[in-house]
C-alpha positions as CSV (number, residue, x, y, z in Angstrom):
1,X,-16.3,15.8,-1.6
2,X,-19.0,18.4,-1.1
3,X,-17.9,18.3,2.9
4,X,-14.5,19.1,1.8
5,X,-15.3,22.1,-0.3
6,X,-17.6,23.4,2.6
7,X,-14.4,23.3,5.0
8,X,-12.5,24.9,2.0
9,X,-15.0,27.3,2.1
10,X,-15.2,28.0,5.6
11,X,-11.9,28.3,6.0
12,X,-11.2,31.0,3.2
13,X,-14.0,32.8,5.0
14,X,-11.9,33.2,7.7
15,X,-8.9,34.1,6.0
16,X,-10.4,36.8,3.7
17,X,-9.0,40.3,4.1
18,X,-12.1,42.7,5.0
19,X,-13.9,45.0,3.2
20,X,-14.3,47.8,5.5
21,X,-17.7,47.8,6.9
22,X,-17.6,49.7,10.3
23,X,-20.7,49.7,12.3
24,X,-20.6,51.2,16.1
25,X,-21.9,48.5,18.9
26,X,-24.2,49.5,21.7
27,X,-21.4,49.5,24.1
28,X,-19.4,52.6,21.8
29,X,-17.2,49.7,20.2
30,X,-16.7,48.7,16.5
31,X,-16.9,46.2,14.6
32,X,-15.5,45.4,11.2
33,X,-17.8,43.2,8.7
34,X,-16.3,41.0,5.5
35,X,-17.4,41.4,2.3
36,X,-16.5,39.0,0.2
37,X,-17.6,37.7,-3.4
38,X,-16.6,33.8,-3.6
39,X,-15.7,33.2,-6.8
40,X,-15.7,29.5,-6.0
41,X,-14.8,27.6,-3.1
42,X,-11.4,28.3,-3.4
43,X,-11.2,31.5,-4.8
44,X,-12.7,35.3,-3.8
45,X,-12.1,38.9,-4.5
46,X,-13.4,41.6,-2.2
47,X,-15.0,45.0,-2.8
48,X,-12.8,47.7,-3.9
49,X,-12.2,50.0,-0.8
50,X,-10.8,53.2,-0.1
51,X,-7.1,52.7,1.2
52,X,-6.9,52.6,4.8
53,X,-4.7,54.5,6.5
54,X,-4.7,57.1,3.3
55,X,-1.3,57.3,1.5
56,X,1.8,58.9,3.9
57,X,2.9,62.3,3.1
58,X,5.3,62.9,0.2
59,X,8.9,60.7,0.5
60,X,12.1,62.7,0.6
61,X,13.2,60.9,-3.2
62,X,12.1,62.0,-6.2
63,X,10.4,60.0,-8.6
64,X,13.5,58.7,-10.8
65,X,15.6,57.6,-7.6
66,X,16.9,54.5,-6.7
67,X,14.0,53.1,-4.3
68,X,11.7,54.0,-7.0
69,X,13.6,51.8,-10.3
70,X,14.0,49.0,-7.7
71,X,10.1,49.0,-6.9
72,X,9.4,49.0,-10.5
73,X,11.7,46.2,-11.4
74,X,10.1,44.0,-8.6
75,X,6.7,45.1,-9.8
76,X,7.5,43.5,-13.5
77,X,10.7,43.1,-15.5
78,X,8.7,44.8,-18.4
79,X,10.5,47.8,-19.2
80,X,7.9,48.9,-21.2
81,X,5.0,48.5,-18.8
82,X,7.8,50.3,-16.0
83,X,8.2,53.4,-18.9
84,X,4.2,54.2,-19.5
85,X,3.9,53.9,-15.7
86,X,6.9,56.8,-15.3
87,X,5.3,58.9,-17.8
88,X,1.7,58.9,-16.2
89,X,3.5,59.7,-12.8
90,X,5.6,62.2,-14.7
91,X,2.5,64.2,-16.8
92,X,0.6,64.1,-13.5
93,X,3.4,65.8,-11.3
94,X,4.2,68.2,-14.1
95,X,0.5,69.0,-14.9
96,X,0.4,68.0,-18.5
97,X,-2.5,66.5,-18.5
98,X,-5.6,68.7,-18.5
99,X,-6.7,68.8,-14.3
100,X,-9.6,71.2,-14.7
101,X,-11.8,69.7,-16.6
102,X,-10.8,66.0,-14.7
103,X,-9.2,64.5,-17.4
104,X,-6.0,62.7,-15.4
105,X,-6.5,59.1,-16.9
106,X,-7.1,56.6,-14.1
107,X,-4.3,53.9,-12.9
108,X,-5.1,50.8,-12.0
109,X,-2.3,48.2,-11.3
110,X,-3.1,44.9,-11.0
111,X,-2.2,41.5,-9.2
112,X,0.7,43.2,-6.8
113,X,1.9,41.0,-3.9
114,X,1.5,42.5,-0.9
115,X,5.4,43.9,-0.8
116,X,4.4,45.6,-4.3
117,X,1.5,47.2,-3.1
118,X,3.0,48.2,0.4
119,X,6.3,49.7,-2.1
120,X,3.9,51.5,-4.7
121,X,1.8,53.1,-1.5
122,X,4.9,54.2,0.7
123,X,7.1,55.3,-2.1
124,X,5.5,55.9,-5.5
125,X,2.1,57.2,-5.2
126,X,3.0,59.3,-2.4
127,X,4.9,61.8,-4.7
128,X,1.5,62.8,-7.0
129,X,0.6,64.3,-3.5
130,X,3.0,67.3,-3.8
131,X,0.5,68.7,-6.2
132,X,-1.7,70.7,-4.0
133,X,-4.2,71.3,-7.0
134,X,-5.5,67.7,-7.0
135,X,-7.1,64.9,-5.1
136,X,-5.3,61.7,-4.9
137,X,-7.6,58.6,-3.9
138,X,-6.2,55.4,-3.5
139,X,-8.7,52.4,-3.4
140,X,-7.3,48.5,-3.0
141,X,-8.9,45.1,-3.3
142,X,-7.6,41.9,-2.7
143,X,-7.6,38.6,-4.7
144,X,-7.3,35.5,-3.5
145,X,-6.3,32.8,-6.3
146,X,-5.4,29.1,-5.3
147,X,-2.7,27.5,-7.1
148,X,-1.6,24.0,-7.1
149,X,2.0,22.1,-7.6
150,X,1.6,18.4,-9.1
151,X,4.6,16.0,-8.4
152,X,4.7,13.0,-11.3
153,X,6.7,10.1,-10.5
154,X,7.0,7.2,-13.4
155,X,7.7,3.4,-12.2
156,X,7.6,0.4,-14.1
157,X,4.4,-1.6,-14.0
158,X,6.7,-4.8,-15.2
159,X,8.2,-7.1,-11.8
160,X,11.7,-8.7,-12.4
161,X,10.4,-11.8,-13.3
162,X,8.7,-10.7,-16.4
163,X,11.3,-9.8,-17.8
164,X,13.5,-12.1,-19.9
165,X,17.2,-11.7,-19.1
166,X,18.0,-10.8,-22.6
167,X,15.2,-7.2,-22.6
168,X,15.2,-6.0,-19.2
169,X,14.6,-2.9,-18.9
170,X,16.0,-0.6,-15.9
171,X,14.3,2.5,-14.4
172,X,17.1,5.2,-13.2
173,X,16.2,7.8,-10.8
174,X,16.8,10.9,-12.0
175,X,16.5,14.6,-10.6
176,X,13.4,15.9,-10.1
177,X,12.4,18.4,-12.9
178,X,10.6,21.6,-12.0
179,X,8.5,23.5,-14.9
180,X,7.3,26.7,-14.1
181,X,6.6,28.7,-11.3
């Protein structure tokens, strides 16, 4: 057991995104280091870290375009949570909240898929920078959780020959039955 949750281990080592950690080699190369906090030996998170490259210049759509309400509604079906994430966007673009004394409420969205956070960094978050009066940083981090799927399969423990010819009892396969995710 202990074997297997080294190679478990091991092998999430090697699949963990990086942390970026640049240091220059004698020769004038680079080389990226990994920084990664195991949670257990199947699970990690990494360092936050600035967003690498930094978001693309301001998309041609506005904020309450198509592209945008089709991000949002494969971020979460909550309309709720997709309304208070509009109206940040919206006091930020339109300066309502109070940007010189630093008082824009951080965002911080959480367990994205990689599609979410590529769509949120190409589309959304690209529009605060038409404000030239304020600095947009961007940092990431990456999670990664292991899941499992159980299959359950129920057979009688009781031969044919146990069984009286007056009780006995049949099995029927029947479809599989998936609950949840």
């Amino acid at each position: 057991m202990q074997e297997r949750v080294q190679q478990l281990e091991d092998q999430i080592q090697r699949m963990a995104p990086e942390e970026e950690s640049t240091t220059e080699d004698a020769d004038g190369s680079s080389t990226r280091m990994v920084h990664v906090h195991m949670l257990n030996g199947e699970n990690f998170v990494t360092e936050w870290d600035e967003l690498t490259p930094p978001l693309p210049p301001p998309p041609d759509h506005g904020l309450r375009s198509p592209i945008v309400f089709d991000l949002l509604s494969q971020w979460t079906k909550d309309t709720q949570l997709q309304t208070e994430l509009m109206l940040w966007m919206e006091d930020v673009l339109d300066g309502n909240n109070n940007t010189s004394t630093n008082m824009i409420p951080p965002l911080e969205l959480s367990n994205l898929d990689h599609q979410a956070r590529d769509g949120f960094t190409m589309h959304i978050l690209p529009l605060l920078l038409r404000r030239p009066d304020i600095h947009v940083q961007v940092n990431t981090r990456a999670h990664r959780q292991t899941s499992y799927d159980l299959s359950v399969h129920i057979q009688s423990n009781f031969s044919s020959n146990h069984h009286n010819s007056h009780h006995q009892n049949t099995v029927k396969p029947t479809p599989k039955r998936s609950i949840g995710g």
